[in-house]
C-alpha positions in Angstrom: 82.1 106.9 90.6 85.0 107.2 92.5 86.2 105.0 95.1 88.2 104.8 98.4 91.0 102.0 98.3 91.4 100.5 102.0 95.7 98.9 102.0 96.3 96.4 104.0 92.4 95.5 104.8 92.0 92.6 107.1 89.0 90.2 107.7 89.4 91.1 111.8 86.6 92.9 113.0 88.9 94.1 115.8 91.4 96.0 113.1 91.2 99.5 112.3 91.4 98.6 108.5 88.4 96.4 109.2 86.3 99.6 110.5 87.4 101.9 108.2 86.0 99.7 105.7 82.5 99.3 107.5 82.6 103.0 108.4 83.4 104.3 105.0 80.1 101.7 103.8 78.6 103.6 106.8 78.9 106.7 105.4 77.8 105.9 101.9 81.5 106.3 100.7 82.6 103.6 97.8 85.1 101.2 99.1 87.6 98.9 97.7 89.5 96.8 100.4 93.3 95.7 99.2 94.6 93.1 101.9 97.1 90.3 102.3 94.4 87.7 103.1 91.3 87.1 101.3 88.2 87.6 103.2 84.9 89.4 103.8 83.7 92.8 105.2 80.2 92.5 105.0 79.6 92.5 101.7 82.8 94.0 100.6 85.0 91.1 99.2 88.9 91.8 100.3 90.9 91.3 97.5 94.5 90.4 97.8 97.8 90.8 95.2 97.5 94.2 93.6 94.7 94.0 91.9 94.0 96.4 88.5 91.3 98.9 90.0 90.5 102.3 88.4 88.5 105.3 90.1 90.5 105.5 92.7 89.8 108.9 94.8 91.6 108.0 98.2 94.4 105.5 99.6 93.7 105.1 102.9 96.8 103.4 104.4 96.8 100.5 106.9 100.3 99.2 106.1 103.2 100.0 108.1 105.9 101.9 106.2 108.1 98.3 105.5 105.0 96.9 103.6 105.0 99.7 101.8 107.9 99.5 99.9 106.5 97.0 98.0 104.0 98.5 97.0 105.0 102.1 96.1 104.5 101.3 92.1 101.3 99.9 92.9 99.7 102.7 94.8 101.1 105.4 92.7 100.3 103.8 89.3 96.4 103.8 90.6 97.1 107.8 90.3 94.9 108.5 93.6 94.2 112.0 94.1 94.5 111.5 98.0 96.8 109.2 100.3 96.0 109.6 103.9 98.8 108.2 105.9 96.9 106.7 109.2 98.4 106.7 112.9 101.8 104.1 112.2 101.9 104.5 108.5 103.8 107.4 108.1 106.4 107.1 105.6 108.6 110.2 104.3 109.9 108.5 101.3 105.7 107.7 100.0 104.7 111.5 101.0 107.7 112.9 98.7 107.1 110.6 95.9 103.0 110.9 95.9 103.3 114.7 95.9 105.7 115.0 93.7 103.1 113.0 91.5 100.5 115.4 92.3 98.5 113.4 94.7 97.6 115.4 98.2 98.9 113.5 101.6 97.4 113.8 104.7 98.6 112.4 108.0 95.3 111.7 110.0 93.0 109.0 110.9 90.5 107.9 108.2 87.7 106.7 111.3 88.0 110.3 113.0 87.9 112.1 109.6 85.1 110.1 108.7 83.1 110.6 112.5 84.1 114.2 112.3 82.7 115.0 109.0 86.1 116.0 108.0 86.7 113.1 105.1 
């Protein structure tokens, strides 16, 4: 099984990391949220630090591009297949890197690629 990693997920129901998650559960997708506190989205346990996850089909961003930095070994090293870069995470130096790993980047919105069918 391969799963969706939310970065930067946040126990705040009014957050767009926070629906992502419950949209992604929605639509039957496998999610792993990645945040800075610990907390709960329904069921789905956030997990903070940089965990050691494997599987990992899609990044779906929810840092800002100076949060990033930090975490650029991190997100590469979990060899994603797909980063999608959400409204405000943009970041030039992440989109060369990840493709020149391979790894397909897509500036979008995870929620309206999800409500669209488009995910």
């Amino acid at each position: 099984m391969e799963y969706t990693l939310v970065l930067g997920a946040s126990p705040n129901p009014r957050r767009f990391s926070y629906k992502a998650v419950k949209s992604l559960v929605r639509h039957n997708y496998p999610v792993v949220a990645v945040g800075f506190r610990p907390g709960m989205i329904g069921d789905i346990e956030i997990l903070t630090g940089k965990p050691p996850l494997k599987n990992i089909h899609t990044i779906a961003l929810y840092l800002g591009p100076e949060r990033q930095k930090d975490m650029y070994d991190y997100i590469l090293d979990l060899n994603p297949r797909r980063i999608i870069f959400n409204p405000g995470t943009e970041n030039d130096e992440l989109m060369e890197k990840a493709r020149s790993q391979g790894i397909e980047t897509v500036i979008n919105c995870a929620l309206i690629m999800l409500n669209t069918g488009n995910y």
